[in-house]
N, C-alpha and C positions, 0 to 999 in steps of 0.2 A: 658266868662260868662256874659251874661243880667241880670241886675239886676234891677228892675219894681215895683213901687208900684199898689197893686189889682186893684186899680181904671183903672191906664194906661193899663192890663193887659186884663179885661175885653174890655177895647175899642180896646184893638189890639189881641186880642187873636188870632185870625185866622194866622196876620202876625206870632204872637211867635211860635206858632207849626209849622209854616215852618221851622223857625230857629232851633226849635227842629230837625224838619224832617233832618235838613243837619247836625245835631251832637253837633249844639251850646246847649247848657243848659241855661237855665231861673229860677231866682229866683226871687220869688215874696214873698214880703213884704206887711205888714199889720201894720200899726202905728210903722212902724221903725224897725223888728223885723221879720227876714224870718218866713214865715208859709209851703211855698211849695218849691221844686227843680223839675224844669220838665226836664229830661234827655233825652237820646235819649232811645231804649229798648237796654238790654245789649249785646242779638244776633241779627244781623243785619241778614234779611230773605233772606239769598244767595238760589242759585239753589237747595243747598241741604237738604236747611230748607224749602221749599215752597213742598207744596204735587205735589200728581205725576202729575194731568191734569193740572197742572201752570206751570208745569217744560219745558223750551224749549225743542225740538225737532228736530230731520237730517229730509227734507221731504222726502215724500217715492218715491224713483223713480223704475218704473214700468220698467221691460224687453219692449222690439219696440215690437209692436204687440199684449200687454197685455191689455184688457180692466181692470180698477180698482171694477168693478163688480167682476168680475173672480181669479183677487187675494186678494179681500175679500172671496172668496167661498172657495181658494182654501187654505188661510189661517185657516180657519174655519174649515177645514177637515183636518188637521193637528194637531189642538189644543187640549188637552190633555182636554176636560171639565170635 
């Protein structure tokens, strides 16, 4: 744990939320006397907490011969809309 008077705080802010970013916690003081606890968030956003277009993905690989025009079409004619 960091522990920082507001003054030092505000002039490093930037640096302390890195420190946060990697799991350190900060507390910041105000006339000798914690005011804040910056923590890290309680769920860390793994693959399964990030929505679906952020979520890694297999690329798609195409049959020899297949333009990816053609298995867009023909995926689309498959698809249950």
């Amino acid at each position: 744990m960091h522990i920082l008077p507001l003054s030092e705080f505000r002039a490093n802010a930037s640096a302390m939320l890195d420190l946060v970013e990697q799991g350190e916690t900060v507390r910041i003081m105000r006339h000798g006397k914690p005011v804040a606890d910056l923590v890290p968030p309680s769920g860390s956003a793994g693959p399964e907490r990030l929505p679906s277009w952020k979520r890694p993905f297999d690329p798609v690989v195409l049959p020899a011969g297949q333009s990816l025009a053609d298995a867009v079409i023909e995926d689309r004619a498959r698809a249950a809309w």
